[in-house]
N, C-alpha and C positions, 0 to 999 in steps of 0.2 A: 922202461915202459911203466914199469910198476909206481915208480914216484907221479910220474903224468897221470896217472889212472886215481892215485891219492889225493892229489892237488885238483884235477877240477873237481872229483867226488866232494871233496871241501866248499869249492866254492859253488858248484852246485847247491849243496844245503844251504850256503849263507845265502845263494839268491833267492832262494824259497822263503827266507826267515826276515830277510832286509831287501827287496826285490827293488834296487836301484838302479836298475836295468842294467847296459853293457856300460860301463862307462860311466858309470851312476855318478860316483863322488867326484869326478871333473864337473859335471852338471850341476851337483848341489848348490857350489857357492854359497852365498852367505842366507841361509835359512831365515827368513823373518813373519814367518804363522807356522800352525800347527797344522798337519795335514792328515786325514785317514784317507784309507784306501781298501777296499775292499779285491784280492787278487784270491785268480784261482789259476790252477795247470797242472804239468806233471812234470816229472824227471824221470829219468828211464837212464840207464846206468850199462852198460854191458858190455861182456869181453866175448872173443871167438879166438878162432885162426882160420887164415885163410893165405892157401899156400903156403904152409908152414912160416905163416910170420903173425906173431901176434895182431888183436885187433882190441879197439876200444871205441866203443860209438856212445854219445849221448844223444839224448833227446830232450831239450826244455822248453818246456810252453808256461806261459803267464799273460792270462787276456789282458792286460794293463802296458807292458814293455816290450817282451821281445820273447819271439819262437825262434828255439836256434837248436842244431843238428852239429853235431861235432861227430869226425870219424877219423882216426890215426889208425895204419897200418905201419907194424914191424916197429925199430926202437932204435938208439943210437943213431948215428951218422946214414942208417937205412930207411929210416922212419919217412912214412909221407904220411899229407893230412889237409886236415883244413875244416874252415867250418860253413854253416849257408844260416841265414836267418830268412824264415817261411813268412810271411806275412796270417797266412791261415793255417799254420799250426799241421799237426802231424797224426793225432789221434782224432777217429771222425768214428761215434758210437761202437766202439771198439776194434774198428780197426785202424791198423798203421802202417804208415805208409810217409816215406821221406827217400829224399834223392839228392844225390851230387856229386861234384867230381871229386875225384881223387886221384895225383897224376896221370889227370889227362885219361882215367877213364872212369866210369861209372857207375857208382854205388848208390846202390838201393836196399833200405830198410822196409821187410814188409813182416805182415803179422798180426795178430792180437794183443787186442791188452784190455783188462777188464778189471774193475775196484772189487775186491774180497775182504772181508774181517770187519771190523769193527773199528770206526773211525780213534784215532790214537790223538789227543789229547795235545796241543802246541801253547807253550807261552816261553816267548825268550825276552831278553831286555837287552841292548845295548847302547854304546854309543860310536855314530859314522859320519864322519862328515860334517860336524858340527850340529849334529842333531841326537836326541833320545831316541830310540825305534823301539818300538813296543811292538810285538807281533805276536798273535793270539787266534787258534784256529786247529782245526786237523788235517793232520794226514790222512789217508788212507794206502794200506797197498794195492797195487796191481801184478795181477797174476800175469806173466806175458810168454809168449810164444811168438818170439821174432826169430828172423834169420837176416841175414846181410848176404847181396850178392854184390860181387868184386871181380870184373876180368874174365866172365864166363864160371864164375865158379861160385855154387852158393851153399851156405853153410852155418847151419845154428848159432843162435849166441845165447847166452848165459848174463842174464840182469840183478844184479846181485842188489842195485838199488832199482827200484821202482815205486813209484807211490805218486799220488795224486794230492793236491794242497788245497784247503781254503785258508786265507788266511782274511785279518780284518791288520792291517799294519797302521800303525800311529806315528808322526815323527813329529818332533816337537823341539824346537832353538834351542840348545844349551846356551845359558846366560854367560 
């Protein structure tokens, strides 16, 4: 469970930093202008248990590409899961709220979440897909108090990533 928990955490950040949606670099193809893009959302990060089996839910919103909800219960050959893409997102003035199956029964993410601190400073550079991405913008965190319910039984989770993005992203053809 712990490497799945690492790996989309990963790719979570890289979507926030290079936001080529689901699928992005099949789409690109062959890049020919420079494109900015103005994208804002969140990511929301978190573990629980429930029923004594591990839990890991995401939450990603980008008003540009794609809201999506990811929830894995338990690990190994025990693991269920799956993911839902929201068309209107999941944070609405602080409160949150997401749903979907999980073998065949029904989990729902509710809660708070609210931007605290001081916006924190972004510029990355790379290269995906045949292109430059320049992305420049902040973070901010959010302070959250969710819980996940599962099968009748609900139970706190623990967001160890949460923050909210603006970013202004650049891409540009490498020659």
């Amino acid at each position: 469970m712990r490497s799945t928990q690492l790996i989309t955490g990963a790719l979570a950040v890289v979507a926030t930093t290079v936001p080529l949606g689901i699928g992005g670099a099949a789409q690109a193809g062959e890049p020919s202008a420079t494109t900015t893009t103005h994208e804002r959302g969140i990511v929301v990060e978190c573990t629980g248990s429930v029923r004594g089996r591990d839990v890991f839910a995401s939450l990603y919103e980008n008003n540009l590409f794609v809201n999506e909800m990811q929830v894995l219960v338990g690990d190994g050959d025990q693991q269920v899961g799956g993911n839902r893409r929201d068309p209107d997102g999941f944070l609405d003035r602080g409160r949150v709220r997401a749903a979907m199956k999980v073998a065949g029964h029904r989990v729902v993410i509710t809660g708070t979440a609210r931007r605290v601190g001081d916006p924190i400073p972004v510029q990355e550079e790379l290269d995906d897909a045949g292109q430059h991405v320049t992305s420049t913008g902040f973070h901010r965190s959010l302070d959250t108090g969710l819980r996940l319910t599962w099968r009748k039984q609900t139970v706190p989770l623990t967001c160890g990533t949460a923050f909210a993005y603006r970013l202004t992203v650049t891409k540009v053809p490498i020659a």
